[in-house]
C-alpha positions as CSV (number, residue, x, y, z in Angstrom):
1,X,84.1,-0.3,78.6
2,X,82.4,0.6,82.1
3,X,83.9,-0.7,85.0
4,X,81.3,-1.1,88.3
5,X,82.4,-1.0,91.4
6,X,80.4,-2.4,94.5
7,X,80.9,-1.1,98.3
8,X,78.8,-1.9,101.3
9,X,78.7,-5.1,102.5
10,X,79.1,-6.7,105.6
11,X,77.6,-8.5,108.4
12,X,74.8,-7.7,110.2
13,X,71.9,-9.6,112.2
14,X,68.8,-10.5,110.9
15,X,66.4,-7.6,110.5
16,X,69.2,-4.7,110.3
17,X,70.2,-3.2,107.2
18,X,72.9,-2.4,104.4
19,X,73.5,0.3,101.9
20,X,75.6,-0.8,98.8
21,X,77.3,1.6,96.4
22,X,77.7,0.6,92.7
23,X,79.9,3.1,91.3
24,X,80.3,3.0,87.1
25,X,83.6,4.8,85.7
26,X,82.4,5.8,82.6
27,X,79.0,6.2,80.7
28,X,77.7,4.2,77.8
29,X,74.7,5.4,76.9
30,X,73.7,1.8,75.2
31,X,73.0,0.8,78.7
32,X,69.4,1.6,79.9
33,X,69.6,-0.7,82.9
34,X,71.9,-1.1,85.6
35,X,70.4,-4.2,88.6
36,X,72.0,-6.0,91.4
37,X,72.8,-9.5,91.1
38,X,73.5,-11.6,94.3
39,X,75.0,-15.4,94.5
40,X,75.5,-17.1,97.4
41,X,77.6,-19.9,98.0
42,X,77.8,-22.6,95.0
43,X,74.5,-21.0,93.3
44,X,73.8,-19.4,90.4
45,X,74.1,-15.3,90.1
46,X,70.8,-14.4,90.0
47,X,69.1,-11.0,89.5
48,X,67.3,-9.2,92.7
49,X,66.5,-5.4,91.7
50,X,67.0,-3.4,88.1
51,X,66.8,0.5,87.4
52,X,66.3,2.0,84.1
53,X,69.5,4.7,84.9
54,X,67.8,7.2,82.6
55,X,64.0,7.1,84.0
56,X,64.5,5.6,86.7
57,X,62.0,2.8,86.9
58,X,62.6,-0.3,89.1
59,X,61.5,-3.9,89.4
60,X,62.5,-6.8,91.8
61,X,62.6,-10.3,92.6
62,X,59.6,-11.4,94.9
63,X,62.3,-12.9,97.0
64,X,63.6,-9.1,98.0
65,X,60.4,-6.5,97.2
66,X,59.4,-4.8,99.6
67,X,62.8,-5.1,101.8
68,X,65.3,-3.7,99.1
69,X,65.3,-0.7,97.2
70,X,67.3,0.4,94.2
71,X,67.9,4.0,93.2
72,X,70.5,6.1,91.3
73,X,71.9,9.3,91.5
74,X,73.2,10.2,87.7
75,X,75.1,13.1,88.6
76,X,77.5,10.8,90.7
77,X,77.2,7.6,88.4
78,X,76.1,5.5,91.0
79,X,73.4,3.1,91.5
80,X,72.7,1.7,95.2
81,X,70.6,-0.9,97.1
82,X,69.3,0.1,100.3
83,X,68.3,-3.4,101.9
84,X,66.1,-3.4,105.0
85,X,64.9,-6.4,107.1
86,X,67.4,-8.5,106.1
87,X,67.1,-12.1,107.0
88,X,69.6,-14.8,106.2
89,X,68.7,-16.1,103.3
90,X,70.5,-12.6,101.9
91,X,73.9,-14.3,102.6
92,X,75.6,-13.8,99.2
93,X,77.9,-11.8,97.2
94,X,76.3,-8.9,95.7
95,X,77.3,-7.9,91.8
96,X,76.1,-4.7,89.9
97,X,76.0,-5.1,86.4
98,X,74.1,-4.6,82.7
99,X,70.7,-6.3,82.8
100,X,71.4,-7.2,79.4
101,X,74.4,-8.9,78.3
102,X,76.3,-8.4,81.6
103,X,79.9,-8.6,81.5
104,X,83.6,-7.7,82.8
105,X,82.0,-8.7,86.7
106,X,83.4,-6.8,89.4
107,X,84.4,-8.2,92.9
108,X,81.0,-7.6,94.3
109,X,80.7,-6.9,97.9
110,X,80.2,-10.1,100.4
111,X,76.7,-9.8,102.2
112,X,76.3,-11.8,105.4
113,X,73.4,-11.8,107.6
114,X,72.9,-13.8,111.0
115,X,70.0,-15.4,112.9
């Protein structure tokens, strides 16, 4: 079963940036997309930016495009989300995970962004 891994966070002021690190131990080549989910405090986990690991296609929340983007690098097994212009609304706890079916959550990396 993969395992993910999620680095990066931490607090910055509005408009700086991040650059979380999703690292997978192990391949399963059922999984075609990898995508960042975020929750913040006593919200659902909802799901801000997906990559298709073997071609590499993306697709984001309108809440996020344009500010975040996700890539991969396969030879390393990670995916990451470069976020830019960060406001505060961001505040969360940032997941990696399957697109479909996700399962066995990580710790995710705590996100928080001031005014």
């Amino acid at each position: 079963q993969v395992q993910f891994v999620e680095s990066g966070g931490g607090s910055v002021q509005a408009g700086g940036s991040l650059r979380l690190s999703c690292a997978l131990s192990g391949r399963d080549p059922s999984i075609n997309s990898i995508g960042w989910y975020r929750q913040a405090g006593g919200e659902q986990r909802d799901l801000v930016a997906q990559i298709n690991f073997w071609f590499g296609g993306t697709n984001y929340a309108d809440s996020v495009k344009d500010r975040f983007t996700i890539s991969r690098d396969m030879a390393k097994n990670t995916v990451y989300l470069q976020m830019d212009a960060l406001e505060p609304e961001d505040t969360a706890v940032y997941y990696c995970n399957k697109v479909i079916r996700p399962d066995n959550w990580g710790q995710g990396t705590q996100v928080t962004v001031s005014s």
